[in-house]
C-alpha positions, -999 to +999 in steps of 0.1 A: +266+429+178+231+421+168+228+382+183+186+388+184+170+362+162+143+361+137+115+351+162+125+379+190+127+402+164+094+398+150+080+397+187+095+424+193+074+445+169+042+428+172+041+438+209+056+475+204+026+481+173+005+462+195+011+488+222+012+518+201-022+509+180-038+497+221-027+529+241-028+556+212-059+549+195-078+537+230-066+572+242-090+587+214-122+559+219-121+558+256-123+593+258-152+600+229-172+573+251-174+595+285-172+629+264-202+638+288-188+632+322-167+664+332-145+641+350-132+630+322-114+655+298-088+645+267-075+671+241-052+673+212-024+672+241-034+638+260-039+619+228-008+630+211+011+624+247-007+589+250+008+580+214+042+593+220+049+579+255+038+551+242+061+547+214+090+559+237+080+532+264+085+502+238+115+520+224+135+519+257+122+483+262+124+465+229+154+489+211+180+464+215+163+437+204+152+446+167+154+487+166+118+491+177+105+508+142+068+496+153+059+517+115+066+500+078+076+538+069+103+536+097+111+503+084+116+515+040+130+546+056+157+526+074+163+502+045+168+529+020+192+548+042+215+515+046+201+507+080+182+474+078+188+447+050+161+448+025+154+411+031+144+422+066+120+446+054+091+421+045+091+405+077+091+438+099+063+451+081+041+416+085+051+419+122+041+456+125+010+447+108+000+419+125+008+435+163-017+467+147-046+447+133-040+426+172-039+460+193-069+471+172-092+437+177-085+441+215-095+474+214-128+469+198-137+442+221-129+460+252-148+482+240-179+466+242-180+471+279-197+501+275-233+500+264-247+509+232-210+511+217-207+513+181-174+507+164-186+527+133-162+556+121-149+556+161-116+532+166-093+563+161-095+560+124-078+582+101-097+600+077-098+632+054-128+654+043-162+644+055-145+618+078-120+641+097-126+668+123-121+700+099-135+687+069-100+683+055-088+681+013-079+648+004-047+666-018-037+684+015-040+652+038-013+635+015+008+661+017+006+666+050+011+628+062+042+628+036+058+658+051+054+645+085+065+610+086+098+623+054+103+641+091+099+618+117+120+596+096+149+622+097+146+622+132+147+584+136+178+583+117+197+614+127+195+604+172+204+561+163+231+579+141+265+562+152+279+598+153+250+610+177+273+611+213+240+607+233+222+580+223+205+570+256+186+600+245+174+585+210+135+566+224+131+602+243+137+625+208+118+597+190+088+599+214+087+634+217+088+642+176+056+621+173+040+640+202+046+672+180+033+659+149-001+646+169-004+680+180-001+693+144-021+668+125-050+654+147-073+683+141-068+675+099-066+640+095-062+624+132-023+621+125-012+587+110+027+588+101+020+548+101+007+528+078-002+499+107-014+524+127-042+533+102-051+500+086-055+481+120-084+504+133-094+512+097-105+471+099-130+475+125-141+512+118-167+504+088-163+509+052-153+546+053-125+545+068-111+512+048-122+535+018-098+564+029-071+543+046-049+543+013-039+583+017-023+568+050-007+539+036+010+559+003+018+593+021+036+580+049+055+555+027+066+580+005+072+601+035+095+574+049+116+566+016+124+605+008+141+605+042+154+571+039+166+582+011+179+617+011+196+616+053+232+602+037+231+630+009+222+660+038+241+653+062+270+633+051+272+591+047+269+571+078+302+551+088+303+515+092+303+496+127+334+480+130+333+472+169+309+482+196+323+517+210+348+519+177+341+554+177+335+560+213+360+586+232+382+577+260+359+576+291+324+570+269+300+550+284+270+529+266+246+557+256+264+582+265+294+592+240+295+552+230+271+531+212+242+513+237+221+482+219+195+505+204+220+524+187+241+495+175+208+481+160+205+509+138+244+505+124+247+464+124+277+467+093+254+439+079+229+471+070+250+492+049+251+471+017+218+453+013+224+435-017+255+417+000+233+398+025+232+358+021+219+357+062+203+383+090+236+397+105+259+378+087+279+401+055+290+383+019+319+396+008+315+399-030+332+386-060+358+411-062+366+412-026+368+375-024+391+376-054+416+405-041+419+383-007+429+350-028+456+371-051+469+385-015+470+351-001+486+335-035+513+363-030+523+363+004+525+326+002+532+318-034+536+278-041+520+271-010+485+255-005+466+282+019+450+270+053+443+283+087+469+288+112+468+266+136+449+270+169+483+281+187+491+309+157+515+316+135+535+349+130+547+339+098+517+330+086+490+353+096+461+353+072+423+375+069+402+351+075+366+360+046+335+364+067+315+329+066 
């Protein structure tokens, strides 16, 4: 059951962007600031590995609490695949927003410790052409970021699937796929897959990079809503929560064969019909529905005015009680 409210929600992904944005990008400045001193050596590898840990980290602690997307792409990606009410959606992406533009702003003054630092075109911007490290097309940098994230999204929805048996697994897949994609993209356009992830540094990296961050705002968007909304038509509609464990097998424990927090997150029943939400968590039946259950009630009981049964029960009287 989803009992996380609004507030932890949203604090939830201000501190897991926060993170991400702060341990990722810082992984790419801190190093370009001692390039000189042999002591000192990060590659494709440690940069993609600093981003991915990261994400994994904040995953396994913030999961339960509000699904840990930490990515607006994650977030239309989850809402188009029946996973997140759509009235949800605006507030996730403020949050995400907010905890990037914060993780960046500490960044940039921590920072400053080191003297002569210029912020110019180096917070781990994204960038294409003259601005990234190959000189890369700006046709080919959209097409790569949409490609990416349309996969990453996949990813995200296929391990917090309530048919994947291992879900203690999920934050480790999750972390691991955006390791890959660093490793594939950060020589082209320094890998975004995340809209927050690019505009926060993009604020404090000079006009260039505010200039180019719309190629990682549309890409991965797109990127996200392909997968969010294609995953039901591959590989078969997702089923409906009725219970925590409802589809568990004898002997399943919490993340292992049954459903753990962070799993149960990503299949609240209140996600699968969007348009039927009236309150975060809490499903509407609709017109017909509500009508079906009064002609059932008015035929069981015909003549009769319908109430409750009483707090000891009834047998002869059992009713469904609507959802409130």
């Amino acid at each position: 059951m989803d009992d996380s409210s609004t507030l932890q929600k949203v604090a939830a992904e201000v501190i897991g962007t926060f993170v991400l944005v702060l341990f990722g990008c810082g992984s790419v400045v801190y190093w370009s600031e001692t390039a000189g001193e042999p002591a000192f050596v990060s590659t494709t590898t440690t940069v993609g590995l600093a981003f991915g840990l990261a994400l994994m980290v904040m995953i396994y602690a913030f999961g339960r609490i509000s699904g840990a997307h930490f990515n607006p792409a994650v977030s239309v990606g989850a809402a188009l695949g029946r996973r997140l009410p759509w009235n949800q959606v605006p507030t996730y992406i403020a949050a995400q927003l907010a905890g990037a533009i914060l993780g960046a702003a500490v960044l940039f003054g921590l920072l400053h410790g080191f003297d002569g630092f210029s912020a110019e075109g180096n917070m781990g911007q994204n960038g294409f052409g003259d601005a990234s490290v190959g000189g890369y097309a700006m046709w080919a940098a959209l097409l790569l970021e949409l490609v990416l994230t349309m996969i990453f999204v996949w990813v995200i929805l296929a391990v917090t699937d309530e048919r994947n048996e291992h879900p203690g697994l999920a934050p480790l897949a999750i972390g691991f796929a955006l390791v890959a994609i660093h490793f594939v993209a950060i020589p082209a356009t320094g890998t975004s897959v995340n809209p927050a992830r690019s505009i926060g540094p993009a604020l404090f990296a000079g006009s260039e990079a505010i200039g180019q961050v719309w190629v990682f705002v549309v890409a991965p968007l797109l990127g996200g809503a392909i997968a969010g909304y294609t995953y039901d038509l591959l590989f078969g509609e997702t089923r409906p929560r009725a219970a925590a464990g409802a589809f568990a097998p004898p002997g399943a424990v919490p993340g292992y064969g049954a459903p753990d927090q962070y799993q149960q997150q990503w299949n609240e029943p209140a996600a699968a019909a969007p348009h039927q939400q009236h309150q975060w968590g809490q499903p509407q039946w609709t017109p017909e529905q509500i009508a079906a259950w009064q002609a059932q009630q008015a035929q069981a009981q015909p003549g009769q005015q319908q109430g409750w049964p009483d707090d000891e029960g009834d047998a002869e009287r059992t009713q469904i009680r609507p959802p409130r």
